[in-house]
N, C-alpha and C positions, 0 to 999 in steps of 0.2 A: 504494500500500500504506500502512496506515495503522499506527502507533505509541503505544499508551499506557502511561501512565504514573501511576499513583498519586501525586498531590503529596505531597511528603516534607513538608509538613506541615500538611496539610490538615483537616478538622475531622473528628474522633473523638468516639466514644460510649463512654463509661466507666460502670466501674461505680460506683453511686452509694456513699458515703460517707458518715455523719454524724460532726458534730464530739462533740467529749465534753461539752460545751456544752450542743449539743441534747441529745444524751440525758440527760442529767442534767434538763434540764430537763422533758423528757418524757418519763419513764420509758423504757421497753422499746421503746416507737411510736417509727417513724420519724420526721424531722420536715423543716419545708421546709430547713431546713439543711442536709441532702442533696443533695448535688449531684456532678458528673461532675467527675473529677481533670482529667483532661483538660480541661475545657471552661478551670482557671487556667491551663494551657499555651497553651492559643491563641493564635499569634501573629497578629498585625499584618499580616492579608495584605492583598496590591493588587491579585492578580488571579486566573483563575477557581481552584475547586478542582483540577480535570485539565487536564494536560499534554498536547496532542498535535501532533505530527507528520507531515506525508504526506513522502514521499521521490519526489521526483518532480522534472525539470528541468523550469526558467523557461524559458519561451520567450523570454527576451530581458533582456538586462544592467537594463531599465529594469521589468523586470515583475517586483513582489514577492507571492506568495500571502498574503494575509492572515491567519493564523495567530498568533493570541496567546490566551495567549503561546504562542512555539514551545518545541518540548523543548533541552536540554543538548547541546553538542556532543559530550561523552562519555557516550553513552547506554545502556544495555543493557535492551534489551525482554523478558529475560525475566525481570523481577521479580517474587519471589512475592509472593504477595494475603497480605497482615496481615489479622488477627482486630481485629474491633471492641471487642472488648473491653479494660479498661482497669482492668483488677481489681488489678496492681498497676504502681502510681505510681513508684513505686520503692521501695528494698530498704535503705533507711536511717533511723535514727533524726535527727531535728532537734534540733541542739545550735550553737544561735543565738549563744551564749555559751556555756555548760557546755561541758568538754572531755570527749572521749569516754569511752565508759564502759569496765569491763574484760570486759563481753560484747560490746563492737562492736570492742574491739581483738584481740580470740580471733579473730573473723571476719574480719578482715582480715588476721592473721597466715595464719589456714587458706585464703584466697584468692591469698595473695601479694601482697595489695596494702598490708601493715601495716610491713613492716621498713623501714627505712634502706636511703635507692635505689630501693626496688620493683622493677618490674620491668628495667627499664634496667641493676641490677647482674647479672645472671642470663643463662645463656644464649642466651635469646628475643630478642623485639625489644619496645620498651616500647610500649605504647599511649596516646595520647592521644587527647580526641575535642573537636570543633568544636563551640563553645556557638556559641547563636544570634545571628544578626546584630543586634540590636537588644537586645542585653545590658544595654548602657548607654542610658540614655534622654538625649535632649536636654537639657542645664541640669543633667546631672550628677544623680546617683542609682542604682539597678539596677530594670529589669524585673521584677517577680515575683519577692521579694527572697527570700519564704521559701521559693518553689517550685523557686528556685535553690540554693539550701541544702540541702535536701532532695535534690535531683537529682545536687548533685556528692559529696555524701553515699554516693548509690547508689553511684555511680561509683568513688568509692574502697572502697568493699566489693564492689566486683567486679575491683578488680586494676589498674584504669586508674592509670597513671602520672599523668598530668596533662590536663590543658582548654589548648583553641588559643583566643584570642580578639582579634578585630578593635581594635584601638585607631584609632580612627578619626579620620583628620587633619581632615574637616570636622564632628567634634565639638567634640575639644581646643581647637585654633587657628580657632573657629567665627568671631567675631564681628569679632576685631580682629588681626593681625598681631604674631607674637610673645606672645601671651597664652595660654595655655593653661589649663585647666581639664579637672582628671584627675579630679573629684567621683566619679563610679560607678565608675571603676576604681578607686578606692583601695578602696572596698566590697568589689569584688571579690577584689581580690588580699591582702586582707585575710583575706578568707573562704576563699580556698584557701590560704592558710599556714595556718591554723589547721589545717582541715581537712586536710591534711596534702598535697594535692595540685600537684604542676608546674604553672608555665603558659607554654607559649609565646607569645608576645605579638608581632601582626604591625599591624607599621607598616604603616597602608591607605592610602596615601596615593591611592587613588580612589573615584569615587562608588560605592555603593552603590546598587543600582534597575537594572533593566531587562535582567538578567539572571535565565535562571531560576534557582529561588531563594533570589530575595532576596524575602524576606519584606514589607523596610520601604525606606523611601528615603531615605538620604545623602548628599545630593549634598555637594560640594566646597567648602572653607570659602567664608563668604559674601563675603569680601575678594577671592577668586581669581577669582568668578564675576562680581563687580564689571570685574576687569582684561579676563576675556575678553570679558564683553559690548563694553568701549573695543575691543579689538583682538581680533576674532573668528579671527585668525590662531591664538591661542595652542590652539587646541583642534585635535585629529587631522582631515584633511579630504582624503576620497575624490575622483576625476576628476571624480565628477559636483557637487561643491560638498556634501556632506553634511557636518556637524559634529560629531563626537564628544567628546561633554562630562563621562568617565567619567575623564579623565586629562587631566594637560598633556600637549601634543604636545612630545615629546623633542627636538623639531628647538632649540629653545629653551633647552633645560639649562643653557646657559652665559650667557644674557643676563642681565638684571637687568631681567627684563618683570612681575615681583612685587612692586609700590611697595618700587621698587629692591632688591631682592633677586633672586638667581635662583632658580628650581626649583630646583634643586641643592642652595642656601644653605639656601632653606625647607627642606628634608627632613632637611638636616645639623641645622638649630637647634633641630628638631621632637625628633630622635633624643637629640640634648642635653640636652636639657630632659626625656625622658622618663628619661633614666640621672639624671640628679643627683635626679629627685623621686623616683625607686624605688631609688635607690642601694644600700639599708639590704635590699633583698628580692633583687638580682641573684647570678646562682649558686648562690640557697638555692631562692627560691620562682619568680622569672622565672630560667629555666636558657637559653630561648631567643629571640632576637630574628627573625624572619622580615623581611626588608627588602621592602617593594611598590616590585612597578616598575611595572607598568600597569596594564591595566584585568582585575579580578579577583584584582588582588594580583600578578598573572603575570606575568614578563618576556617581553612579545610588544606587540605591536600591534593595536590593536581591532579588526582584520580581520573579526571574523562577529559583529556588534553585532547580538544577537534582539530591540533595543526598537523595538516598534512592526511588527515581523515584517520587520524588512527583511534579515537572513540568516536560514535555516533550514537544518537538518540535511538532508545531506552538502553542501552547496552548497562554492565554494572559498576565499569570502570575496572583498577585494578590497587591493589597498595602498592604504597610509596614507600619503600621501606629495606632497598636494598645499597643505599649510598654505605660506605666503609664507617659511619659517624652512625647511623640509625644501628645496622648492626653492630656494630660494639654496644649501643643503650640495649638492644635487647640482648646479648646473650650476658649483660648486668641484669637483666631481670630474669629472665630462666634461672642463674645461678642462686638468685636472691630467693627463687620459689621450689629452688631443693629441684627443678628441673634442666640441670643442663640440655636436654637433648630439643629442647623446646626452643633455643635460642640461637638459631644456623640461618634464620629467616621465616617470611611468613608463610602462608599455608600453602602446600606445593596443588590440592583442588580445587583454587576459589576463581579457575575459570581464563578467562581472556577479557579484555577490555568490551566485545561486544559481545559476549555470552548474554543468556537470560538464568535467573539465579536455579531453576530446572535443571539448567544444563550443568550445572558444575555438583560436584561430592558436597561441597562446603559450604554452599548457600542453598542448595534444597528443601525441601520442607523439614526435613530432620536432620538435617547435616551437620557438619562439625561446629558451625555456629555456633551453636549452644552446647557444644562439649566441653569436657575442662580446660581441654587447649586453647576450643577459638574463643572462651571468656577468658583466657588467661592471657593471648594475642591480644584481642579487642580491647583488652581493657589497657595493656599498656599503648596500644598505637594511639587509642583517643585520649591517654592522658600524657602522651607528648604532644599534643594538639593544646592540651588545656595549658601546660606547660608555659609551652610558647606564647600562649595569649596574656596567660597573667605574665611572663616577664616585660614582656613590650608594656601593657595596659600599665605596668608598676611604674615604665619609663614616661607615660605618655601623663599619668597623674601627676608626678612629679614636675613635669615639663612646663604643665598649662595648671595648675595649682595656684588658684585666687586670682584668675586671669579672667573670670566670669565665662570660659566657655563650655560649651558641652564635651564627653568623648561619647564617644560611640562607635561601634563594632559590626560589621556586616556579615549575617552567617545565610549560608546560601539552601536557597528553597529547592533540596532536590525531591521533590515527589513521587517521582515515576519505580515503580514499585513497591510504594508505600504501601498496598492495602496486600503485600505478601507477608510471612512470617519475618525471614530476615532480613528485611528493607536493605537489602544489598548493596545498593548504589549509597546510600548514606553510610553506611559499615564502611567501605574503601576511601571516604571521603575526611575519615576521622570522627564520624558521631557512631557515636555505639546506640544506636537506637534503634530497636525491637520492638516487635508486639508484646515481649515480656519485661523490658526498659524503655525508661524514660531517659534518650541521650542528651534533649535540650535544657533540661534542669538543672545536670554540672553545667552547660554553659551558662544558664544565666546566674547562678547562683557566682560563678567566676567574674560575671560581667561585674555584678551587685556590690562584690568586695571592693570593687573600686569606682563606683557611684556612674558607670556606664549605659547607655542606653541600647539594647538590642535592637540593631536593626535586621528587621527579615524580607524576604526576596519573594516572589513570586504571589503578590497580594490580588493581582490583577483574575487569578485565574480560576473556573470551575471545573467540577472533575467533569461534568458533562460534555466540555471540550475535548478532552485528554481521550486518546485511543486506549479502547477497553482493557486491552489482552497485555499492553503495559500496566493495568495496575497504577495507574495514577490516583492520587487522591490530594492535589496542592490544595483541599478546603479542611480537609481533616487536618492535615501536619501544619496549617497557620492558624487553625485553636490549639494543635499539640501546644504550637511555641509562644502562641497569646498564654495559656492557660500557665506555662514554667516562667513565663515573664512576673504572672500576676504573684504566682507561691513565692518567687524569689524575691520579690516587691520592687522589680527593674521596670523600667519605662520601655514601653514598644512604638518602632518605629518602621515603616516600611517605604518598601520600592513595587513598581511593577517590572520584571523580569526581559520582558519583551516589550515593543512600542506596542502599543494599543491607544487607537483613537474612537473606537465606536461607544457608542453608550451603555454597550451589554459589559463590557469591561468597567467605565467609569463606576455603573452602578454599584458592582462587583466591590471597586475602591472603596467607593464610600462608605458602603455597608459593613466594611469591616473594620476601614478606618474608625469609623465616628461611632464603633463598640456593638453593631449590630451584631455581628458574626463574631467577632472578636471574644467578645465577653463584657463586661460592663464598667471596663476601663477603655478610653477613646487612647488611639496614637498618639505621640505627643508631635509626628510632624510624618509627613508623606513625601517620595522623594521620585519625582516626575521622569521616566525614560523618556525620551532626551530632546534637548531642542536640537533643532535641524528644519530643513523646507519642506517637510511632511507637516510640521504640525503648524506649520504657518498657510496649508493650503488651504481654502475659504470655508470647506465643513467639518477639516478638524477641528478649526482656531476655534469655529462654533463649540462643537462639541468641547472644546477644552476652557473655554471661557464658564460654559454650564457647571463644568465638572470643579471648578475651583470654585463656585460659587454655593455650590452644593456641597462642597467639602467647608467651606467657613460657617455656612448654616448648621452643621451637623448633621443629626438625626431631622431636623425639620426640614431639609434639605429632601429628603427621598419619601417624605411622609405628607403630608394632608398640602403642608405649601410648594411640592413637587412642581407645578405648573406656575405658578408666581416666580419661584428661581429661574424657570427657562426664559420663561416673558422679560424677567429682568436681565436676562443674558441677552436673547435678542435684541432689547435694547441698546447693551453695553454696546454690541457691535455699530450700531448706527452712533450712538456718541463718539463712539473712535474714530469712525471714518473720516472727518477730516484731517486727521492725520495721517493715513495712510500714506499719500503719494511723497509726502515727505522724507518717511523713513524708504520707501522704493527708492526714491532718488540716490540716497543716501547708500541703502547699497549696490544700486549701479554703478555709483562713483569709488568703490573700495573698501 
């Protein structure tokens, strides 16, 4: 069975625009100055425009389907088909300098996105959204400086709280150890104080690339990449010798394998260094810090790596667990459990990366899983996972400690095979979590120790979406992680997994957001996949204007005043439109 997928940001047909330029110069006649809003958005892609997927088992742990790129682990195939059109860019004026005027601040008050706080003081949940991975350009600077202006413009005249963006460790600390270079984010964080917008700000301390996407590619500072080529141990490494080069392998946290420094030290000095140069912007303008723990930002293990199509959707992944650093930590813990024969590596049955958990000895309905071995495995792989997150989380407290901002953690929504015995694909990813354990509780109860907000991934989606015979259940496992947030007394926060702009999705947000589904504590902030010219085309922006407004109302938002919020979004769009062709211009010009 086959899966597609519209790239979330793939190439669009706009409507054409001329500058004031051109017509001035050419009277009333169009002129070559005209050109698609869209086509300044374009980013930097690496691979095709569509996304797809077969869902089908490998015949064998060593047989990969060629598939590139494959789709997202958190997938939902029934997204609706976007209009090509591109007529508006977005819904703000460009004020590069000038501060805003007293018709753009009316429309922001009538939106909710003008006062002090925004939406975050009110009873909804606040919205932010995900600028694009390649914000900041290499050597410092910003991407499409004024079509970013313009864009988070929009943004804040439709209610949005603030922008997520990548701060990227193999930017900053590119060249030489200890040096850092914040050139394009200062641009940025510049331009959203002004502009009046939050920004969360997530330490990436992994590559960029080879995930769907990613637009552009990041790899790891070039001093890191120096160390792991000397010692190819320091990178994540499967049974079969594959290397994972999207992260340090955690095995290593504590050594000093980073011209003398550790992993650990690096990520502390990085976090350092980012508080004392934004000092002057923390709890005004950066409110949150997001701490990366692995590959995607995610505290997990790079278990279903899509570069090069070597995992695909629903497959189970595989552990990470054979760098020369992991094993020595295990065959310390076989010796420590009166088991040496236990600690030579992990379980030689638990399959191939696109197995289904049937297919392997070890994940079966009675398999070793739940033997003394694979809880005496399981328990130490996912508590070098915990490990890791309280040391950084210890480094990131420390760091931003009376600085007024948040920290927060992103642990990734793998669902598909959830509604099996041994939630396989979550087992290789570092959560020990079964139909007879709870593996999200030691996170959040880790998160908790140090005043952290769990953020969770895949909030957009229902099992109804999800192909049967995967065993999907992304509705069940985001009350699992609402429910360990609430015992732990952690704050929850989410993302949607994949772009969705239709309203069976929004609904979906809200309902969970604002403690519908959830349980009867609301998120404390939602975290918008991604701005790009998809969601600026004319019936997304609709539906995403609805969808923030519906999320600042809360629960009265999808209940009895259901039809007042939309009326009030329709209208927002007509208060905008005078400023549309302003910010088009703006990004025709650069």
């Amino acid at each position: 069975m086959a899966l597609h997928l519209a790239h979330q940001i793939g190439t669009l047909r706009g409507t054409p625009v001329v500058s004031e330029t051109a017509s001035a110069a050419g009277g009333d006649q169009p002129s070559a100055a005209a050109v698609s809003t869209a086509a300044l958005w374009k980013p930097q892609t690496t691979g095709a425009s569509n996304l797809r997927c077969r869902i089908q088992r490998a015949s064998g742990p060593g047989e990969f389907d060629p598939v590139s790129p494959p789709m997202s682990p958190c997938r939902s195939p029934a997204l609706a088909a976007t209009r090509s059109d591109l007529s508006v860019a977005c819904q703000a004026r460009v004020a590069d300098v000038e501060p805003a005027t007293a018709d753009q601040k009316a429309v922001r008050e009538y939106l909710g996105g003008g006062g002090e706080g925004g939406a975050g003081k009110g009873k909804g949940v606040p919205v932010y959204v995900m600028l694009p991975l390649d914000t900041v350009r290499p050597g410092g600077g910003l991407n499409r400086r004024k079509a970013m202006n313009a864009s988070l413009m929009a943004l804040k005249t439709a209610g949005v709280e603030g922008v997520m963006v990548d701060v990227w460790w193999g930017l900053v600390e590119r060249e030489r150890p200890g040096e850092y270079e914040w050139g394009g984010y200062d641009d940025l964080m510049e331009m959203a104080r002004r502009i009046g917008l939050k920004v969360q700000a997530v330490m990436s301390f992994h590559q960029c690339g080879g995930n769907v996407g990613d637009s552009c590619t990041i790899p790891l500072p070039q001093w890191v990449l120096e160390e792991m080529d000397k010692d190819p141990d320091l990178a994540y490494t499967d049974q079969w010798g594959r290397r994972n080069y999207e992260y340090v392998s955690l095995g290593c946290d504590m050594l000093p394998v980073l011209k003398g420094r550790t992993p650990i030290q690096c990520y502390a000095d990085f976090m350092r260094a980012f508080r004392d140069h934004y000092r002057h912007l923390l709890g005004s303008t950066i409110v949150e810090i997001q701490v990366g723990m692995g590959p995607a930002g995610e505290l997990r293990y790079p278990s279903y790596p899509e570069l090069d199509g070597t995992w695909k959707f629903p497959g189970i992944g595989a552990f990470q667990c054979y760098d020369k650093y992991m094993r020595s930590s295990l065959k310390a813990a076989a010796l420590e459990a009166g088991k040496p024969e236990w600690g030579h590596g992990g379980p030689t049955d638990a399959g191939g990366y696109n197995n289904w958990p049937e297919d392997t000895v070890f994940f079966r309905h009675d398999g070793g899983w739940n033997g003394p071995y694979g809880e005496f495995f399981l328990s130490w792989y996912s508590q070098m996972l915990l490990e890791h997150g309280e040391h950084i989380l210890s480094s990131a407290t420390s760091a931003f400690d009376s600085t007024g901002v948040k920290i927060s953690v992103k642990v990734a929504g793998i669902h598909w095979h959830y509604g099996t015995r041994s939630h396989a694909p979550e087992l290789t990813a570092g959560y020990y979590n079964t139909r007879f354990r709870d593996g999200y509780l030691p996170i959040a109860r880790m998160l908790g120790r140090h005043g952290a907000v769990f953020n969770f991934t895949c909030v957009e989606m229902r099992d109804g979406e999800q192909p049967d015979e995967a065993c999907c259940r992304p509705e069940g496992l985001v009350k699992q992680v609402a429910a360990a947030a609430r015992e732990a007394g952690v704050e929850l926060a989410g993302e949607n997994a994949l772009p969705r702009y239709d309203e069976m999705a929004h609904e979906q947000i809200v309902n969970t957001a604002t403690a519908e589904a959830a349980g009867d504590k609301k998120m404390v902030a939602f975290t918008y996949l991604r701005m790009g010219p998809e969601l600026f085309q004319p019936e997304n922006w609709r539906q995403f204007v609805a969808f923030v407004k519906k999320m600042s109302e809360g629960r009265e938002g999808v209940g009895p005043c259901r039809e007042l919020v939309e009326r009030e979004a329709e209208r927002s769009m007509h208060a905008t439109a005078p400023l549309v062709q302003e910010a088009a211009v703006a990004l025709m010009s650069g």
